[in-house]
DSSP file (Angstrom, degrees, kcal/mol; ACC not computed):
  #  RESIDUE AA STRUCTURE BP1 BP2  ACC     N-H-->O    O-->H-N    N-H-->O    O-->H-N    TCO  KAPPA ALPHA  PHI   PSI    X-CA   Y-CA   Z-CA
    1    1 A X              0   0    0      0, 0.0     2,-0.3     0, 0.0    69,-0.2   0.000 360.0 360.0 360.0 146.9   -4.2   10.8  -11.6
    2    2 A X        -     0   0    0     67,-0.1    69,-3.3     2,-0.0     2,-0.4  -0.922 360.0-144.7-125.4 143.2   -2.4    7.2  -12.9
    3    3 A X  E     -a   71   0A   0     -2,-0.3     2,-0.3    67,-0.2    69,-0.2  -0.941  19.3-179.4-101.7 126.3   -1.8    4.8  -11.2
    4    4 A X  E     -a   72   0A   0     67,-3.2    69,-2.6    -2,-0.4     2,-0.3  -0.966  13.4-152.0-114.8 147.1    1.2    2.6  -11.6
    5    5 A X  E     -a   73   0A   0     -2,-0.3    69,-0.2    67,-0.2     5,-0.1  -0.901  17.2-126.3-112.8 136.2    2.5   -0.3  -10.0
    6    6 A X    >>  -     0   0    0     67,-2.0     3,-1.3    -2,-0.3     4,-0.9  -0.596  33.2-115.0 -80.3 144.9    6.5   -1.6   -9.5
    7    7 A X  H >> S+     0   0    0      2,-0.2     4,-2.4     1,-0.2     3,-0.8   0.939 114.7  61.9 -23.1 -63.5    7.1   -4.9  -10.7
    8    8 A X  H 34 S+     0   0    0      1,-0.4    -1,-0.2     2,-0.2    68,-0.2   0.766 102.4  50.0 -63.8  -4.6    7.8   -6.0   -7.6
    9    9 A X  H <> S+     0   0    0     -3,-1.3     4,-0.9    64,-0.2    -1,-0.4   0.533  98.6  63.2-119.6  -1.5    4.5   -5.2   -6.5
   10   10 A X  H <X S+     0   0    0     -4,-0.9     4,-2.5    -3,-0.8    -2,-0.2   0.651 101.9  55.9 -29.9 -37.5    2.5   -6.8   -9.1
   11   11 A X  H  < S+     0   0    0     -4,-2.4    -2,-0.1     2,-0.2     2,-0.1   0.444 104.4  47.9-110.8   3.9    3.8   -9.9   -8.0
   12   12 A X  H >4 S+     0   0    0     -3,-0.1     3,-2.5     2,-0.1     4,-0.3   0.928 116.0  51.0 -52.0-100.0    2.7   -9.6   -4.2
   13   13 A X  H >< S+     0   0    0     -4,-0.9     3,-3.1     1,-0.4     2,-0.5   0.513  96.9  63.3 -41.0 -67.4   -0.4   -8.7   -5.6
   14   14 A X  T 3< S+     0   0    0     -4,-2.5    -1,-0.4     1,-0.3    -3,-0.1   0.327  97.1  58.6 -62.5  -1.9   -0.8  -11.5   -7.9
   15   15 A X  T <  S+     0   0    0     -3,-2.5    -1,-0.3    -2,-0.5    -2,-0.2   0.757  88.1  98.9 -98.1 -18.6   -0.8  -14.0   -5.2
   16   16 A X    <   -     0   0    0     -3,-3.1     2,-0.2    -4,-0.3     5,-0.0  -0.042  67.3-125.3 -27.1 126.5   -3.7  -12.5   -3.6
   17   17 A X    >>  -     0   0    0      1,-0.1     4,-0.7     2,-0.1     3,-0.5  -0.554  35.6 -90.6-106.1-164.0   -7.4  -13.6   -3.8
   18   18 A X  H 3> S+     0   0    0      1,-0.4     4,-1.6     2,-0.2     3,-0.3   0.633 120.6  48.7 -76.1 -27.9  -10.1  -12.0   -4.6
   19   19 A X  H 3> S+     0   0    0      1,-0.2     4,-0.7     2,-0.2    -1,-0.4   0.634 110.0  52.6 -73.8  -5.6  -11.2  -10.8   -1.2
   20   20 A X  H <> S+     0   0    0     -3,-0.5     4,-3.7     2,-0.2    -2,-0.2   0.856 112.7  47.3 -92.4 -22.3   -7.8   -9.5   -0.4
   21   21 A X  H  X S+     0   0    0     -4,-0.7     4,-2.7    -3,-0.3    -2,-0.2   0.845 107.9  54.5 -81.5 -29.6   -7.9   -7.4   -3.9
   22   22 A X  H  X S+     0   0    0     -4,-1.6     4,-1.9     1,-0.2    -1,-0.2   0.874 110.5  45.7 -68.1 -38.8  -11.0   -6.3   -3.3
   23   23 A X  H >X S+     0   0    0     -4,-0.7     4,-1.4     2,-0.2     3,-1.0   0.975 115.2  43.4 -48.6 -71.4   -9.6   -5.0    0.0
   24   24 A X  H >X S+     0   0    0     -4,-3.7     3,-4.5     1,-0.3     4,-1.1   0.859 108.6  61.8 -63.8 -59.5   -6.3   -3.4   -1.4
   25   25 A X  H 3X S+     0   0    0     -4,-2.7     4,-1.8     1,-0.3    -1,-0.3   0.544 102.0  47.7 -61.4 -18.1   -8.3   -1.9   -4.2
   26   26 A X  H << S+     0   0    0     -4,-1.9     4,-0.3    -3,-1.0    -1,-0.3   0.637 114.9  48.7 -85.3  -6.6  -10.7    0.3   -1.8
   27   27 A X  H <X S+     0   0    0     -3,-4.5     4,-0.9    -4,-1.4    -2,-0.2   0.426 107.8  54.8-102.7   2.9   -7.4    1.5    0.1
   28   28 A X  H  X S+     0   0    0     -4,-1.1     4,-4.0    -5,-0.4     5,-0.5   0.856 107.8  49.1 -70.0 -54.7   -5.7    2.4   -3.3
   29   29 A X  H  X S+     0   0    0     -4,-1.8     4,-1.3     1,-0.2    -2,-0.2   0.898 106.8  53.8 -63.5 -20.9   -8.6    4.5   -4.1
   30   30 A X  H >> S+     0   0    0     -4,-0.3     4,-1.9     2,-0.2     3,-1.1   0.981 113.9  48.1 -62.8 -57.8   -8.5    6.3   -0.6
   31   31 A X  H 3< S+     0   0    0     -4,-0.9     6,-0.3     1,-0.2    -2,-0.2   0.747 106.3  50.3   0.8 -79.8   -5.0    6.9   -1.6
   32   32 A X  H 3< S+     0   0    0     -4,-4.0    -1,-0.2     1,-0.1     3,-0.2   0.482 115.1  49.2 -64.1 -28.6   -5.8    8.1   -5.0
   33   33 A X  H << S+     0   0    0     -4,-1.3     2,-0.4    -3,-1.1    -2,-0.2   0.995 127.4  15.3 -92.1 -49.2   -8.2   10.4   -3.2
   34   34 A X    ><  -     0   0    0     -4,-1.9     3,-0.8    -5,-0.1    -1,-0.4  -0.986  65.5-166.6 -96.9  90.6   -5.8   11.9   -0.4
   35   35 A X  T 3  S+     0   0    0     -2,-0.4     3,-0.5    -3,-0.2    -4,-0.1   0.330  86.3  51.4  12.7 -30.0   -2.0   11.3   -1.0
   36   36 A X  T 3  S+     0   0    0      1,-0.3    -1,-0.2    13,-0.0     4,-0.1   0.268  76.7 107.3-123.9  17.5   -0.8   12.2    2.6
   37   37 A X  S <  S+     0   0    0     -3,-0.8    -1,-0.3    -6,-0.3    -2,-0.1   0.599  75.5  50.6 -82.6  18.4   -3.2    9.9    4.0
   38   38 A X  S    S-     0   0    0     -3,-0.5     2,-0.5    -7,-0.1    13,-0.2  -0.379 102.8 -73.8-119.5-166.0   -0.3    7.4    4.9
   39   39 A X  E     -B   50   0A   0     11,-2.6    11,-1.0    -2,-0.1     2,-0.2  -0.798  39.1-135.3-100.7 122.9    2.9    7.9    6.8
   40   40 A X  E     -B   49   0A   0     -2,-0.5     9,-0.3     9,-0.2     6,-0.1  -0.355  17.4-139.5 -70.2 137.4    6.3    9.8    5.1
   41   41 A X        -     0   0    0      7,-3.9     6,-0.5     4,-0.3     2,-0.4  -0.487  18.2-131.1 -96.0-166.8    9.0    8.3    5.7
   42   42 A X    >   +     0   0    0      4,-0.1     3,-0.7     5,-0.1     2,-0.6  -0.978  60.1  10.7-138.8 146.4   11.9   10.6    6.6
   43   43 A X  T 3  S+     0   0    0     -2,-0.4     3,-0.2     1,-0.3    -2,-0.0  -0.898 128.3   4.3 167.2 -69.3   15.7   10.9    5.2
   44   44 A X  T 3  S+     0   0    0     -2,-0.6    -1,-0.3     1,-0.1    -3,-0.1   0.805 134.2  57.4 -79.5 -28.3   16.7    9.0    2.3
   45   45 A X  S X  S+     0   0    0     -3,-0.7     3,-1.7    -5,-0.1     2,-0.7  -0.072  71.9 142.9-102.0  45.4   13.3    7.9    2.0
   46   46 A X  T 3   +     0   0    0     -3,-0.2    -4,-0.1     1,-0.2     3,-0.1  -0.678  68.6  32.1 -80.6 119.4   11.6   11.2    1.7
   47   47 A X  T 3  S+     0   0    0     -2,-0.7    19,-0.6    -6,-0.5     2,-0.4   0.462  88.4 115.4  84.3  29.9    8.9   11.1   -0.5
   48   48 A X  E <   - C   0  65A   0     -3,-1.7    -7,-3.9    -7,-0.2     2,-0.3  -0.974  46.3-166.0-119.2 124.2    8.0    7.6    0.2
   49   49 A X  E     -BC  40  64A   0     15,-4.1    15,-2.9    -2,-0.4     2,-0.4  -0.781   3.1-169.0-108.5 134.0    4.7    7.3    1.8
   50   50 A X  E     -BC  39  63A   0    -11,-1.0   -11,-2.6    -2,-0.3     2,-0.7  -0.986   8.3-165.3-131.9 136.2    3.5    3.7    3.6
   51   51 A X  E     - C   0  62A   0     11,-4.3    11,-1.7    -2,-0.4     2,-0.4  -0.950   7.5-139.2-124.1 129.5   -0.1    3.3    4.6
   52   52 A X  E     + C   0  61A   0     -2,-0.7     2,-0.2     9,-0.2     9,-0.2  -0.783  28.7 150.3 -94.1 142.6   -1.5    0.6    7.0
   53   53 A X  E     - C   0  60A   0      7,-1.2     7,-1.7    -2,-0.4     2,-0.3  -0.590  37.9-109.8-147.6-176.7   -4.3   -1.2    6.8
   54   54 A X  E     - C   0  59A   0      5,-0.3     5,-0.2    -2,-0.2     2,-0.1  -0.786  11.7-171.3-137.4 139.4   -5.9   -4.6    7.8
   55   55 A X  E >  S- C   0  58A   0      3,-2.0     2,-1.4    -2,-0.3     3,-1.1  -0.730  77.1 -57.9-150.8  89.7   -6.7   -7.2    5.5
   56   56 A X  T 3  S-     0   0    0      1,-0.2     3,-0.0    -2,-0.1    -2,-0.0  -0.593 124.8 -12.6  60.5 -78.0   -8.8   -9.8    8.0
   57   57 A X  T 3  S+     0   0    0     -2,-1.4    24,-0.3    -3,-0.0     2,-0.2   0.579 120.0 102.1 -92.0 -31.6   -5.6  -10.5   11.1
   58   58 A X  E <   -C   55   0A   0     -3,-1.1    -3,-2.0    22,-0.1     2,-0.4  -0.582  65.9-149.2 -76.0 128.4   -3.1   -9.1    9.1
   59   59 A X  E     -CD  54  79A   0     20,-3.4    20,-1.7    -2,-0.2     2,-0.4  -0.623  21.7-169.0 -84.6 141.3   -1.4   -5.9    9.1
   60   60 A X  E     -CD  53  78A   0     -7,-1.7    -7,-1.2    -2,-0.4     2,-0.4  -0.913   7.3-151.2-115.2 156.4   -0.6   -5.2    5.7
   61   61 A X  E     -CD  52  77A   0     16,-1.0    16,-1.0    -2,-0.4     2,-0.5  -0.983   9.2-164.6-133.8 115.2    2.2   -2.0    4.7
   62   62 A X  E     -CD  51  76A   0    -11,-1.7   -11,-4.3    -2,-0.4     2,-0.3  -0.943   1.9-161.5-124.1 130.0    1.8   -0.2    1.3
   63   63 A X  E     +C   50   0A   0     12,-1.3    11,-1.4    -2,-0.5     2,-0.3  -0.682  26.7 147.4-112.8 156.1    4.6    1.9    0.1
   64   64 A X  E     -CD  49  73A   0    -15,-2.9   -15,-4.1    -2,-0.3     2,-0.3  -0.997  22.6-166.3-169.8 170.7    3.7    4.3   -2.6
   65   65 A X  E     -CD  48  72A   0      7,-0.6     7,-1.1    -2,-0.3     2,-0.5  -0.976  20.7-111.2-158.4 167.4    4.8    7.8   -3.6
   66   66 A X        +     0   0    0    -19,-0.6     2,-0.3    -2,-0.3     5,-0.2  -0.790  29.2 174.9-103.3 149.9    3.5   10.9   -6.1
   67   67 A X    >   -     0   0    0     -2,-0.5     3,-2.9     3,-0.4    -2,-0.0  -0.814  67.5 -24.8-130.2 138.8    5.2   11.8   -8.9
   68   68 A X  T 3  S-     0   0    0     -2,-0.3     2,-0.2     1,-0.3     3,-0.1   0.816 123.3 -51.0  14.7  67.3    4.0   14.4  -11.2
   69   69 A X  T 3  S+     0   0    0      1,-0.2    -1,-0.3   -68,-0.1     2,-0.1   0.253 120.0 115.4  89.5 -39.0    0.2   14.0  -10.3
   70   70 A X    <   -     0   0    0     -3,-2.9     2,-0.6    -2,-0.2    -3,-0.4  -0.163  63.3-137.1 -85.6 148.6    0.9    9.9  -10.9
   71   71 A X  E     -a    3   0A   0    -69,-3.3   -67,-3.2    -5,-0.2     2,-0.9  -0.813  14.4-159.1-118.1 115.4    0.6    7.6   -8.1
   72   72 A X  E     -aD   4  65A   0     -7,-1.1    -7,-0.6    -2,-0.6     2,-0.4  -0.759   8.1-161.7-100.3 104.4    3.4    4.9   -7.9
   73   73 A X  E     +aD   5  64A   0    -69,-2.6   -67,-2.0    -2,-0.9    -9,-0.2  -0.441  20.7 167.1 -71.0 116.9    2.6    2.0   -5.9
   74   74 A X  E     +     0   0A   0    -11,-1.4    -1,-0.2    -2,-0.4     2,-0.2   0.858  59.7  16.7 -98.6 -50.8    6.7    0.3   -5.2
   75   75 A X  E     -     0   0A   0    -12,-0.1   -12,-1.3   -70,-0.1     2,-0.4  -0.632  43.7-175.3-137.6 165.7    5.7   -2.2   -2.4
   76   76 A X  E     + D   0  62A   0    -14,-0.2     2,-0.3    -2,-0.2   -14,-0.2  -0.962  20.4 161.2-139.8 138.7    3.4   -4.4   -0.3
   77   77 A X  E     - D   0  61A   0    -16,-1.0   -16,-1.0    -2,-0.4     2,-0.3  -0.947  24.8-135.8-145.4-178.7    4.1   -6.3    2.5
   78   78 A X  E     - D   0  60A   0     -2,-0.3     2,-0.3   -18,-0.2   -18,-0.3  -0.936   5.7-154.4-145.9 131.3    2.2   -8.0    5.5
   79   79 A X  E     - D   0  59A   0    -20,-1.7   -20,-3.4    -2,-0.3     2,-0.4  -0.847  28.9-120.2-105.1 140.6    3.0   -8.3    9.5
   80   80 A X        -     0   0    0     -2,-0.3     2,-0.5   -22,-0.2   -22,-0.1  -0.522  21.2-151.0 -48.3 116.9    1.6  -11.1   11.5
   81   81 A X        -     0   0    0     -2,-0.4     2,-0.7   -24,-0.3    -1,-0.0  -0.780  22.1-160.0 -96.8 135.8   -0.6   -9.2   14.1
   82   82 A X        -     0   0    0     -2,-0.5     2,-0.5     2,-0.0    -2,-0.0  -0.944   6.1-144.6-109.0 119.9   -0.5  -12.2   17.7
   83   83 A X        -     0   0    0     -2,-0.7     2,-1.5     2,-0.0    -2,-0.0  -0.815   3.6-140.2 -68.4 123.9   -2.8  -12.0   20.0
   84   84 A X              0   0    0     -2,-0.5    -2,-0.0     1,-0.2    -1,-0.0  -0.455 360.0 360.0-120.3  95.2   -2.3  -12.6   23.6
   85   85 A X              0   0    0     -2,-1.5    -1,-0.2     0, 0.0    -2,-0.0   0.475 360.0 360.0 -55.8 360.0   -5.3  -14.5   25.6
């Protein structure tokens, strides 16, 4: 399986340090290992997968999809998570 990345999610990444890469890069490979481990999304975006994960307070959202075998990473994003003492 290849992995590819959209532009537009290179350039997310690339402002990331090194503990946050280290981070996505062990929930790529979970990914890479199981496909369906994220959520499908459902009508025009059928066959667009987003998996959540944590990266220290932050929820972070990774959209990805299959294609022939290949795994295309399109997006990243991150939600503030607030907690309320």
């Amino acid at each position: 399986m290849k992995i590819y990345q959209s532009g537009l999610f290179a350039r997310k990444v690339k402002k990331f340090n090194k503990n946050q890469k280290t981070t996505l890069d062990n929930e790529i490979k979970k990914i890479a290992q199981d496909p369906t481990v994220g959520t499908e999304k459902k009508g025009d975006l059928r066959g667009v997968f987003v998996h959540k994960f944590k990266i220290r307070t932050a929820l972070y959202l990774l959209s990805y999809r299959v294609v022939n075998d290949d795994l295309e990473l399109i997006s990243i994003g991150s939600l503030k998570i607030i907690t309320v003492t």
